[in-house]
C-alpha positions as CSV (number, residue, x, y, z in Angstrom):
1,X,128.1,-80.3,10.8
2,X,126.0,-79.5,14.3
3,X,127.8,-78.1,17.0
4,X,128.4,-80.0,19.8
5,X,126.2,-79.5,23.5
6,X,128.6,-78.0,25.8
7,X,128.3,-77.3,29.2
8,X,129.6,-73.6,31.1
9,X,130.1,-73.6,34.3
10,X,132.7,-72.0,36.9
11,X,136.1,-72.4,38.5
12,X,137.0,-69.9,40.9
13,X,140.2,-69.2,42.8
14,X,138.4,-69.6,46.2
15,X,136.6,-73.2,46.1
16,X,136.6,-76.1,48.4
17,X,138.7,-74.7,51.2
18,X,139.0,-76.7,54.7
19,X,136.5,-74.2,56.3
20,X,134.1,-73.2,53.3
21,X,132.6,-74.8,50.1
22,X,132.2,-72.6,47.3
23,X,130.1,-75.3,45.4
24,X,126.7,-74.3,43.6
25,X,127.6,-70.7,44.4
26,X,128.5,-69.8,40.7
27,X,126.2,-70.6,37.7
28,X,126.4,-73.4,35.4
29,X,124.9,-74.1,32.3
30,X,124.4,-77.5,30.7
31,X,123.2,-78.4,26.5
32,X,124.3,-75.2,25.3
33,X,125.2,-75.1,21.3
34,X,124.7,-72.4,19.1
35,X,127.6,-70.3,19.4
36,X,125.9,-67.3,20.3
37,X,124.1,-68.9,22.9
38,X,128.0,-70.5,24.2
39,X,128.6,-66.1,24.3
40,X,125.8,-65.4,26.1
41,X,126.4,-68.2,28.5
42,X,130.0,-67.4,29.7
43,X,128.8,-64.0,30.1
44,X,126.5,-65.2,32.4
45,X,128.4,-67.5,34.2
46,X,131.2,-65.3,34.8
47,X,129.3,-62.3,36.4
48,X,128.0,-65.1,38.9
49,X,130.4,-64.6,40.7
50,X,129.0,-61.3,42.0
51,X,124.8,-63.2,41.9
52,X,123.5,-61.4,45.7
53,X,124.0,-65.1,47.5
54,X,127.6,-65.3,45.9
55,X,128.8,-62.1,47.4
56,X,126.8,-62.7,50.7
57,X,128.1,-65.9,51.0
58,X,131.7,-65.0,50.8
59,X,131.3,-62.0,52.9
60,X,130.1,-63.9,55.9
61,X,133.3,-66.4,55.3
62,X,135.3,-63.5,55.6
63,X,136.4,-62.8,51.8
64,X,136.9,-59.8,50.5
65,X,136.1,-58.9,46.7
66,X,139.7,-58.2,45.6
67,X,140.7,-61.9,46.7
68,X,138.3,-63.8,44.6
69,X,138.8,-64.8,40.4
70,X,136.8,-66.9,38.5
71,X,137.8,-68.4,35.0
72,X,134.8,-70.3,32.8
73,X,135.5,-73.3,31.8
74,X,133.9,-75.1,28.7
75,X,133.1,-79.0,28.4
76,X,131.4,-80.9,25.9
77,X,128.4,-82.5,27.0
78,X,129.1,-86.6,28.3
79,X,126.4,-89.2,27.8
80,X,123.9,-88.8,30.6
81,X,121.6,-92.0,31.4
82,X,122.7,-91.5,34.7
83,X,124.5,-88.9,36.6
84,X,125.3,-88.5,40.3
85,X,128.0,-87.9,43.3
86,X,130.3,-90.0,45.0
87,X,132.0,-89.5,48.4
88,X,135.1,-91.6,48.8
89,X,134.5,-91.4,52.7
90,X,130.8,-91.5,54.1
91,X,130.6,-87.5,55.5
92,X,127.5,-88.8,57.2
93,X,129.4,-91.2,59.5
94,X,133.2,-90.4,58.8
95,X,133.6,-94.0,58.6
96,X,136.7,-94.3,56.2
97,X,135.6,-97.7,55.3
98,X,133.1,-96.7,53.3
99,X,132.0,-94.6,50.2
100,X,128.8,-93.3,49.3
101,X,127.1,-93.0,45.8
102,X,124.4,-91.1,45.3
103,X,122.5,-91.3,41.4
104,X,119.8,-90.3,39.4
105,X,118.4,-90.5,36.0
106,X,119.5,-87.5,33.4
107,X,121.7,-84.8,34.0
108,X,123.3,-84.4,37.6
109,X,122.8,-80.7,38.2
110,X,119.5,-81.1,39.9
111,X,121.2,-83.4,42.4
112,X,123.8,-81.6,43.3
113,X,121.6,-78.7,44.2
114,X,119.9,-80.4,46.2
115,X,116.6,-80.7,44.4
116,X,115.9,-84.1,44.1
117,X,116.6,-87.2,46.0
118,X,118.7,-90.1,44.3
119,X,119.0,-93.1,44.7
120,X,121.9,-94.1,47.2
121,X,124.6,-96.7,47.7
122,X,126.6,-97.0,50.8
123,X,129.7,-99.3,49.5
124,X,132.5,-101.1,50.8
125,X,136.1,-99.8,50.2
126,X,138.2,-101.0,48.9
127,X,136.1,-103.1,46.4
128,X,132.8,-101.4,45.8
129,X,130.4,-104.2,47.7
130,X,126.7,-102.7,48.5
131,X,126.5,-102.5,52.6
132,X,122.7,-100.5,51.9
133,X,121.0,-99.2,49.4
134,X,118.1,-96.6,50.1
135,X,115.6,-96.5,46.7
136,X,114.6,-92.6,45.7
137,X,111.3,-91.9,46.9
138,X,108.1,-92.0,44.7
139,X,106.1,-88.8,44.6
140,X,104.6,-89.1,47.7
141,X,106.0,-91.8,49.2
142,X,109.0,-91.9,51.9
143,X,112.2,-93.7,50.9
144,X,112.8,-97.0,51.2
145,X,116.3,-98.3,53.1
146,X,117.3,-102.3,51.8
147,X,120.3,-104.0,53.1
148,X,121.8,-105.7,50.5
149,X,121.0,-109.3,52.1
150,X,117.3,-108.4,52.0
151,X,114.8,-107.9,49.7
152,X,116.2,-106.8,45.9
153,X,116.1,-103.3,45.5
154,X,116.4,-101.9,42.1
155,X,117.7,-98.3,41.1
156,X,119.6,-96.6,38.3
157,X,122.5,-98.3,38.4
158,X,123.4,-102.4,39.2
159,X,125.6,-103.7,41.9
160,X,128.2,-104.4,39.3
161,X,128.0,-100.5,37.9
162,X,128.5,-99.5,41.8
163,X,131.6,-101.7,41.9
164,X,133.0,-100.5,38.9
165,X,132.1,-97.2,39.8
166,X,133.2,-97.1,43.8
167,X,136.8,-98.6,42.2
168,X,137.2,-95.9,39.9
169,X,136.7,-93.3,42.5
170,X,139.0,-94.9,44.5
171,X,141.8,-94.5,42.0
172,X,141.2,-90.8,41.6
173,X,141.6,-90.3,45.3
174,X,144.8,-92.3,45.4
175,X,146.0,-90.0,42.4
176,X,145.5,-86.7,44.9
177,X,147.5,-88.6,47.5
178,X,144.7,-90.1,49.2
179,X,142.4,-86.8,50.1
180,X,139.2,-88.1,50.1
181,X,137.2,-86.8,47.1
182,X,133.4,-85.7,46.3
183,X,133.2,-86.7,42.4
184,X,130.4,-85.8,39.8
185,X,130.2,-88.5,37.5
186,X,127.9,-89.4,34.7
187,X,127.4,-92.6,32.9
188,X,126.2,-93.4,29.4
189,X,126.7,-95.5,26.2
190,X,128.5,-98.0,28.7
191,X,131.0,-96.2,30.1
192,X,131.4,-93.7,32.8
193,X,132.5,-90.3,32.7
194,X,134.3,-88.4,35.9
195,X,132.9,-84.9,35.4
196,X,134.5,-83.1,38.5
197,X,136.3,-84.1,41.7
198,X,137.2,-82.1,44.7
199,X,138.3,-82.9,48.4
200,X,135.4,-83.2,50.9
201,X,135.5,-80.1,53.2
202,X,133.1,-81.4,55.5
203,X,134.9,-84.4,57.0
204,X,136.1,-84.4,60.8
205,X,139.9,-83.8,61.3
């Protein structure tokens, strides 16, 4: 019987305070199977936490090496058509009546290192209606704002998919009383999948 695709990535003890995000600063690896290769992965994602921009990073927010831990955590692989972010609150705006859904074809990880631009949603709370949706540029090409009156715009998910999605969301921030969340999220073989969800740091008190 083949071995499951896992994925190895992080979870440290200083992550996602009000005054610093620790996100991206520890390694993760996605599709890993053999179990040698599962080995040699949490070896590598565990001495992350000492990578050059790791240590530099938590130096200038003031933490010393003694006050930082970091366990690996190992997930098997969800269905991937599409993967992306969602902010339960726009950060952009601070406008607590909407969310923001960012997405992209494949795995996330590229995304939420910044290294491509998705597609994006900005969605009505509390029920997931489409306010604008900006189209992910072409190679070459700028991107392209629609409002949802306007001309059809079509990207990796459907309006219905950012309802059902936006809801969903919604319920996990209710479960952490409310804290607005940033959630990674996949979706495949009809379902979703919440991957990860943290508070936004970035919000204005």
């Amino acid at each position: 019987m083949e071995s499951p695709k896992v994925a190895v990535r992080s979870s440290a003890t200083a992550e996602d305070l009000p005054g610093a995000s620790f996100a991206g600063q520890q390694e993760t690896y996605l599709n890993i199977q053999e179990e040698s290769a599962v080995f040699d992965a949490i070896k590598k994602c565990w001495a992350s936490l000492w990578a050059p921009r790791a240590v530099q990073y938590r130096s200038l927010q003031g933490f010393g090496e003694s006050e930082v831990a970091l366990a690996v955590v190992i997930q098997e692989m969800a269905p991937h058509e599409v993967s992306g972010v969602v902010f339960t609150v726009n950060p952009l705006s601070n406008d607590s009546s909407e969310l923001i859904i960012n997405a992209a074809h494949g795995v996330g990880e590229a995304l939420v290192q910044g290294e491509i631009v998705p597609d994006q949603w900005l969605a009505r709370r509390p029920d997931g209606a489409v306010l604008k949706f900006t189209l992910a540029p072409k190679k070459g090409q700028s991107s392209s704002p629609f409002i949802r009156t306007g001309s059809p715009a079509r990207g990796c998910l459907t309006s219905q998919l950012v309802r059902e999605l936006a809801c969903l969301c919604l319920r996990i921030e209710e479960h952490f009383d409310g804290v607005p969340q940033d959630i990674e999220w996949s979706y495949g073989l009809g379902e979703f999948y919440l991957l990860q969800s943290r508070p936004i740091t970035t919000l204005k008190a």
